[in-house]
VOKOLKOL-821846 format. One record per atom (N, C-alpha, C): atom name; residue in three letters; y, z negated, x negated. Coordinates in nm, 3 decimals, always signed. Each point is the difference from the previous one (the first is absolute). Layout:
// VOKOLKOL-821846
@site->CA code->ALA v->Y w->Z u->X $
...
END
This chain:
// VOKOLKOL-821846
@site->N code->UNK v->-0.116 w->+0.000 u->-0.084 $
@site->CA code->UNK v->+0.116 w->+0.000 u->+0.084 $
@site->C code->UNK v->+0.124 w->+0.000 u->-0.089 $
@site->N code->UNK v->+0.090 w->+0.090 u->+0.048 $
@site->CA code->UNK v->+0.137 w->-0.010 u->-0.099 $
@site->C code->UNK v->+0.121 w->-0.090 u->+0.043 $
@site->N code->UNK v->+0.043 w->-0.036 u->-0.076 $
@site->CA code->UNK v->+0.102 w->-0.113 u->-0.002 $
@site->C code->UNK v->+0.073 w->+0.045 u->+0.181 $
@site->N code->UNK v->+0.035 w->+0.141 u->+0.008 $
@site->CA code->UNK v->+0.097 w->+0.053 u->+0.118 $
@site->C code->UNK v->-0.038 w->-0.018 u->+0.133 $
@site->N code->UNK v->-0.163 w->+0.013 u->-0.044 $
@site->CA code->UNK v->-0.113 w->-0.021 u->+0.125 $
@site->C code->UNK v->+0.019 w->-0.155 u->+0.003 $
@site->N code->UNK v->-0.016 w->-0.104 u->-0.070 $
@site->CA code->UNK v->+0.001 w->-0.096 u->+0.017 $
@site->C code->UNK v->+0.091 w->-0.081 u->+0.084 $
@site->N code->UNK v->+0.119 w->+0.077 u->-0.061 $
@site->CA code->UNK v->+0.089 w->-0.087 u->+0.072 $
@site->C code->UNK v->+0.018 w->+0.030 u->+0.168 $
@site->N code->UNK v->+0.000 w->+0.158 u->-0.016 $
@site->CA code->UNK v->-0.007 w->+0.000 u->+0.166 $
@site->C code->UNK v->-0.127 w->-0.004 u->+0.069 $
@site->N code->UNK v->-0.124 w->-0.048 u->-0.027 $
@site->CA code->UNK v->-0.042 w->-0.110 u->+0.064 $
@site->C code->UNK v->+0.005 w->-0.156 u->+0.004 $
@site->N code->UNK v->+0.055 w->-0.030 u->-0.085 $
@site->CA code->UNK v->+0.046 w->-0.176 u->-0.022 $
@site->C code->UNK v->+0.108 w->+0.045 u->+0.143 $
@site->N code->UNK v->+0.109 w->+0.054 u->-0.022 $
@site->CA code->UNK v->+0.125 w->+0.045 u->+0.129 $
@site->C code->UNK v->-0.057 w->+0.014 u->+0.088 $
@site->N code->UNK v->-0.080 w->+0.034 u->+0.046 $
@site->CA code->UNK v->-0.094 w->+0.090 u->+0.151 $
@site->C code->UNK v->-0.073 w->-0.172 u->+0.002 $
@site->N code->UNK v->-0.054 w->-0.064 u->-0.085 $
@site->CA code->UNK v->-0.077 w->-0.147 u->+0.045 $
@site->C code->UNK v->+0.118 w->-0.060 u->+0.026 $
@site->N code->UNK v->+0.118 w->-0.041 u->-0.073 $
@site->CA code->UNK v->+0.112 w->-0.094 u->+0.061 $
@site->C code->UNK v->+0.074 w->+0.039 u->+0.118 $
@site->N code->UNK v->-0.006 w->+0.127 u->+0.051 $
@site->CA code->UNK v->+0.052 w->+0.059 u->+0.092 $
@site->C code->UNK v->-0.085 w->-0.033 u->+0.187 $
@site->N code->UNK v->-0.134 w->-0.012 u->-0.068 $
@site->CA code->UNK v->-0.124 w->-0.012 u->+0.133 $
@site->C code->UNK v->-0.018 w->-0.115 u->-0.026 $
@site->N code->UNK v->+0.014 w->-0.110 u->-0.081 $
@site->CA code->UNK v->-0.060 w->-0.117 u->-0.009 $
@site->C code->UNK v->+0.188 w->-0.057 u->+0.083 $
@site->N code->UNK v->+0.068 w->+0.049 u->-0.025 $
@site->CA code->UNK v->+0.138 w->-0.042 u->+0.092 $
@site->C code->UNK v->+0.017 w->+0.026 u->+0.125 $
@site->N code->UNK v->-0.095 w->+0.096 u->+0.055 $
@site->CA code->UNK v->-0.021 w->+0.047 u->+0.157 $
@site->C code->UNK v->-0.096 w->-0.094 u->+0.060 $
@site->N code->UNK v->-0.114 w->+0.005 u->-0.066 $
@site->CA code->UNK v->-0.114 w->-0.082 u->+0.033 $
@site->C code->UNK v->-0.085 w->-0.093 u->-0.040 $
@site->N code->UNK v->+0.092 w->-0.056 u->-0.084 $
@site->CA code->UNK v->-0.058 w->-0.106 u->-0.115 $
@site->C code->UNK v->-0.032 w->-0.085 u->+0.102 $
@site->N code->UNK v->+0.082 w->-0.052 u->+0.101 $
@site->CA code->UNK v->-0.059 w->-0.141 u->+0.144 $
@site->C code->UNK v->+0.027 w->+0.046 u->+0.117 $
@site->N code->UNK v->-0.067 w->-0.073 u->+0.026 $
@site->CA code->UNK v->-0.032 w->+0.015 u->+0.169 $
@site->C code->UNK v->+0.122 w->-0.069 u->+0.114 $
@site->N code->UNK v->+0.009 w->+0.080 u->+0.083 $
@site->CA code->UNK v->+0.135 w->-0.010 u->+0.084 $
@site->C code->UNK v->+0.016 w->-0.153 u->+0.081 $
@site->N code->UNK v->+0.089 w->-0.005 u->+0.034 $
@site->CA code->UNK v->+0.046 w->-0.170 u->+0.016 $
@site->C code->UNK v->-0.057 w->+0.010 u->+0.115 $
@site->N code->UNK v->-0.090 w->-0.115 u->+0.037 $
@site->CA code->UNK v->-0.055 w->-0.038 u->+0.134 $
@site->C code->UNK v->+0.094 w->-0.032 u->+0.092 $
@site->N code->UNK v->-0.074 w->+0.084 u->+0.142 $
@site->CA code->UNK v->+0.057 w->+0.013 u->+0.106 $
@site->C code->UNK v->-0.035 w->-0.132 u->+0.090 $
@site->N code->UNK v->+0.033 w->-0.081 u->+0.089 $
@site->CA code->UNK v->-0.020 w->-0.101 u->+0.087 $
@site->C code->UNK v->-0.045 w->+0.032 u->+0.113 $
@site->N code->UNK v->-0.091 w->-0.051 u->+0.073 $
@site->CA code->UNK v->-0.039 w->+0.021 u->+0.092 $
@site->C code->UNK v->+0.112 w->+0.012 u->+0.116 $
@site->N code->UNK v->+0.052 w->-0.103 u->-0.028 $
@site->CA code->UNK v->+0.110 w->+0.011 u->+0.146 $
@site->C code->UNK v->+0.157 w->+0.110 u->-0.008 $
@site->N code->UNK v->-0.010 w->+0.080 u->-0.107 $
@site->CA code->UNK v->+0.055 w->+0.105 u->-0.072 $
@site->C code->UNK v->-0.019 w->+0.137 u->+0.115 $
@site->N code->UNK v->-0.123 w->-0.020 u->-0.003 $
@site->CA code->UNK v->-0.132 w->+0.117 u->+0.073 $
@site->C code->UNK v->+0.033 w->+0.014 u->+0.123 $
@site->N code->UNK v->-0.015 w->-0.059 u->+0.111 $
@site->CA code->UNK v->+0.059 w->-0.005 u->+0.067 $
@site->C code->UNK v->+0.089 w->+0.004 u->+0.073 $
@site->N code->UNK v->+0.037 w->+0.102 u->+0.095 $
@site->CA code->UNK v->+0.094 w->+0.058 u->+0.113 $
@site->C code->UNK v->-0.013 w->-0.048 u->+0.055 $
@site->N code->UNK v->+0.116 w->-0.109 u->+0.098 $
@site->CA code->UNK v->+0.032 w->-0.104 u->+0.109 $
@site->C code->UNK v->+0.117 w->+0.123 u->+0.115 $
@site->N code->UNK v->-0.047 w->+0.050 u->+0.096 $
@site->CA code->UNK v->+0.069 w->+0.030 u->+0.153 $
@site->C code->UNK v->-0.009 w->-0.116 u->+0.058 $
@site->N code->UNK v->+0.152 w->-0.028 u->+0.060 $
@site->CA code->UNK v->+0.034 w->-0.007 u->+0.160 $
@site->C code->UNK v->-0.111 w->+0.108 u->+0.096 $
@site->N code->UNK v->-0.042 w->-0.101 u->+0.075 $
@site->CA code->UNK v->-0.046 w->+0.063 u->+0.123 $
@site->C code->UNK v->+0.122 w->+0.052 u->+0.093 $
@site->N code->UNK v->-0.084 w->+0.086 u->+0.088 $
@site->CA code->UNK v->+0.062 w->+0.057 u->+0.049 $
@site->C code->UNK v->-0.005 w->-0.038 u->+0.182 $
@site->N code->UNK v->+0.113 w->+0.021 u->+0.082 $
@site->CA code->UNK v->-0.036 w->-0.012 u->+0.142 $
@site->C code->UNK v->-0.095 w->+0.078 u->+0.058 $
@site->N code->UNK v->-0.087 w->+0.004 u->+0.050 $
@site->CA code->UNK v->-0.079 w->+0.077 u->+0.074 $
@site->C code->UNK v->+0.099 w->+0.082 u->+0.135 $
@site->N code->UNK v->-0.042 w->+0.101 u->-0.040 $
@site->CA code->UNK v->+0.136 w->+0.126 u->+0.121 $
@site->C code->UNK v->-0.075 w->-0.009 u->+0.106 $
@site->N code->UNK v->+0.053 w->-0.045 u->+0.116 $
@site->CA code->UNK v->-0.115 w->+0.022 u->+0.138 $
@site->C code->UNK v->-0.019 w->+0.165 u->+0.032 $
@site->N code->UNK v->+0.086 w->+0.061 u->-0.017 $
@site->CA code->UNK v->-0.043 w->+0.124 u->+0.005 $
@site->C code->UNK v->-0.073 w->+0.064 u->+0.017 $
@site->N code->UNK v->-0.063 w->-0.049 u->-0.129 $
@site->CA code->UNK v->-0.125 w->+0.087 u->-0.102 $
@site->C code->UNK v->-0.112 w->-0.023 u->+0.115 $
@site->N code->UNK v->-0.043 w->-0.161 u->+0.073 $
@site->CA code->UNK v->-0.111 w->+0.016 u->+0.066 $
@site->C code->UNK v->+0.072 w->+0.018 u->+0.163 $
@site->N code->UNK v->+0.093 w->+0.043 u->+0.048 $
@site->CA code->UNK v->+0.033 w->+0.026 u->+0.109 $
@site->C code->UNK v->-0.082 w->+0.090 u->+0.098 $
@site->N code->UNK v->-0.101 w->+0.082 u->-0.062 $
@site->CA code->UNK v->-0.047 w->+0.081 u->+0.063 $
@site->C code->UNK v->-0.153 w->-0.046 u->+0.056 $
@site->N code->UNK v->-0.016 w->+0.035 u->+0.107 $
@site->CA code->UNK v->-0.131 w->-0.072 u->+0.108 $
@site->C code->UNK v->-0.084 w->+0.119 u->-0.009 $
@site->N code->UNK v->-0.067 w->-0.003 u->-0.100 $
@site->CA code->UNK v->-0.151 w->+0.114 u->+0.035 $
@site->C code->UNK v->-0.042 w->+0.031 u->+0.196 $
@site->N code->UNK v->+0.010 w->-0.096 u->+0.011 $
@site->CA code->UNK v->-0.086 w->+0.035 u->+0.182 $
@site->C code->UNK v->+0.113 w->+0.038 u->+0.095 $
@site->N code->UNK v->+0.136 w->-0.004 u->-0.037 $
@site->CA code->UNK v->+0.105 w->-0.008 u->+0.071 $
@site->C code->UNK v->+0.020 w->+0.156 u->+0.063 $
@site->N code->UNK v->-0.031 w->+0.085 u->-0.077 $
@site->CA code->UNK v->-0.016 w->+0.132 u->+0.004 $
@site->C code->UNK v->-0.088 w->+0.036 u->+0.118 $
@site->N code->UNK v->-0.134 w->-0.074 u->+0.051 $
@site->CA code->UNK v->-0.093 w->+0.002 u->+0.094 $
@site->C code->UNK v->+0.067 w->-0.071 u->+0.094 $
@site->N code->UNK v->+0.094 w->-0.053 u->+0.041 $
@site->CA code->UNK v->+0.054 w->-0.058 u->+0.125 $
@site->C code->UNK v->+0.122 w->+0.096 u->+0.004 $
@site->N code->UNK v->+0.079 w->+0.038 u->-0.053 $
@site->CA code->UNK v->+0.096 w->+0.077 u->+0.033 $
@site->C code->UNK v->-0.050 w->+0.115 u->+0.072 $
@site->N code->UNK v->-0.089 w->+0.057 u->-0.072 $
@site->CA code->UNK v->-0.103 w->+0.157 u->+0.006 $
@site->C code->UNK v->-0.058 w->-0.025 u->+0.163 $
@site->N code->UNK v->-0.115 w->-0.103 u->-0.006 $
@site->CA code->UNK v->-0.106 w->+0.003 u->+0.100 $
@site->C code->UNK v->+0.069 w->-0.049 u->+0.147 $
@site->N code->UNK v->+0.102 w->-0.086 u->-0.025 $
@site->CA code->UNK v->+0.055 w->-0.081 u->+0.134 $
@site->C code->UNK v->+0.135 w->+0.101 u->+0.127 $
END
């Protein structure tokens, strides 16, 4: 190996051993976690009577 080679792999090891020499700072459990507000329930949504359709229709 020649001195030129050497050094730019010694550079290329201090360069990756500075990216990934350790391992990333621990995350917390309660970190993790997404907290919503609930929400009101819209009466809307269940406003509609499946059978209601058969009394309007048949009567």
């Amino acid at each position: 190996m020649t001195r030129e080679e050497k050094k730019t792999s010694d550079a290329a090891e201090v360069l990756r051993h500075a990216r990934f020499g350790r391992l990333p700072e621990r995350i917390r459990l309660e970190d993790t976690v997404e907290e919503k507000p609930a929400t009101a329930p819209d009466p809307a949504q269940h406003a509609y009577n499946p059978d209601e359709w058969l009394v309007r229709t048949c009567l």
